[in-house]
N, C-alpha and C positions, 0 to 999 in steps of 0.2 A: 779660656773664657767660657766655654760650652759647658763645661764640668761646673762652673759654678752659677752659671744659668739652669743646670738643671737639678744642681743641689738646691734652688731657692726655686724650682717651678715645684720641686719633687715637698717642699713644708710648704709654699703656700697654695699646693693645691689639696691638700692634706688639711689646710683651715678652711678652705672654699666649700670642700667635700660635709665640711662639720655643722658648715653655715648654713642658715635656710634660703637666703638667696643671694645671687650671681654678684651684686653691686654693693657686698656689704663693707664698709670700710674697716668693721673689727678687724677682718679674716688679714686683710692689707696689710695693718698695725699689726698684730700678734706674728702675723708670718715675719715682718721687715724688723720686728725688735727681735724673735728669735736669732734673724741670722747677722745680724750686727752685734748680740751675744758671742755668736759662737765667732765670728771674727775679731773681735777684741782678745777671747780668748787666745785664740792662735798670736795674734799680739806678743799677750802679754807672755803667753809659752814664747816666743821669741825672743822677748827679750830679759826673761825670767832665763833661759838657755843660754846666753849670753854673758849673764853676768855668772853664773856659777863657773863658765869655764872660764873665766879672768880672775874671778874670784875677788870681784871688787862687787860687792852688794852696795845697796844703799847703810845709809848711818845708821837709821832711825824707820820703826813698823810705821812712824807719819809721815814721811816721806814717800814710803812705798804706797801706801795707801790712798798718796794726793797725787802721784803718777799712774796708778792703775783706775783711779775716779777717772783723771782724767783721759785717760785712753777711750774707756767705756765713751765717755761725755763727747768726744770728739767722733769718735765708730756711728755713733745712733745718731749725730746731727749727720755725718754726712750719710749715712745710711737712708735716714729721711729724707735729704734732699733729692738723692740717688733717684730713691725707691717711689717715696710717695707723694712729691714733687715734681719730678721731671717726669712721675708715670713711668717708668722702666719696667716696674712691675708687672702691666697691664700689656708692655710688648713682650716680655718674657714666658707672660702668661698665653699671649695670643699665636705665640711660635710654635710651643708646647701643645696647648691647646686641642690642635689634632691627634694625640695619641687616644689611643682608646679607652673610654670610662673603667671597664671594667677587665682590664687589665690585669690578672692576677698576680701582678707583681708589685702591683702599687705598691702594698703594706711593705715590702721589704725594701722597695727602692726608699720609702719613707724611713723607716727605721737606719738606715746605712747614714741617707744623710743626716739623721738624725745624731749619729755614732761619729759621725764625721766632724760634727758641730760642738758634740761633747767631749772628746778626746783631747783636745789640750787641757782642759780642768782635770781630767785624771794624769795626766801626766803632771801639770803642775800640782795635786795631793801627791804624787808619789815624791816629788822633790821636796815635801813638807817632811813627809814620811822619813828618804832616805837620805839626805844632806841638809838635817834641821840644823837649826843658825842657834848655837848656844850663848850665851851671854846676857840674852834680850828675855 
């Protein structure tokens, strides 16, 4: 739980940093929809992994499409409730908080989790790439 507390102090203090000030509710939003992004992803890499080693896909590209909607749809409600609801963020942030502004490692600890957040989308293009579904 540490690790993904500090995957999400490390992008929203990276929006905080952007913002002009400390209370802004954008920085909240943009950081809380990024990483309910990137956990749908993981998701949908879950269970996009899943079905290829069974090898039972869905029917039909509408099907897949009104299960991956609603994965995203479900990730960002409870994401916001989580986050900008319950204020988790704001203890997340107050944990973290004491590390040092300037920090020379910020930018890379940003970009990892960054990398961290992106990485199932490239692996699910690679599955496009190298086990494309013919027929459809």
């Amino acid at each position: 739980m540490k690790l993904i507390n500090y995957l999400y102090f490390n992008i929203y203090s990276y929006f905080y940093h952007t913002g002009v000030c400390r209370q802004s509710y954008n920085a909240r939003i943009q950081a809380m929809y990024l990483f309910s992004l990137g956990l749908g992803g993981w998701l949908l890499f879950l269970q996009s992994s899943y079905l290829h080693l069974i090898h039972a896909r869905f029917s039909s590209r509408g099907e897949s499409t009104f299960f991956a909607a609603a994965i995203f749809m479900l990730v960002g409600a409870l994401s916001h409730y989580i986050f900008l609801v319950r204020h988790r963020d704001m203890d997340v942030f107050g944990k973290y908080e004491g590390l040092p502004n300037n920090n020379p490692k910020r930018k890379s600890h940003f970009f990892i989790s960054l990398s961290v957040l992106l990485l199932p989308y490239l692996a699910l293009f690679s599955f496009a790439i190298f086990c494309p579904r013919y027929g459809q």
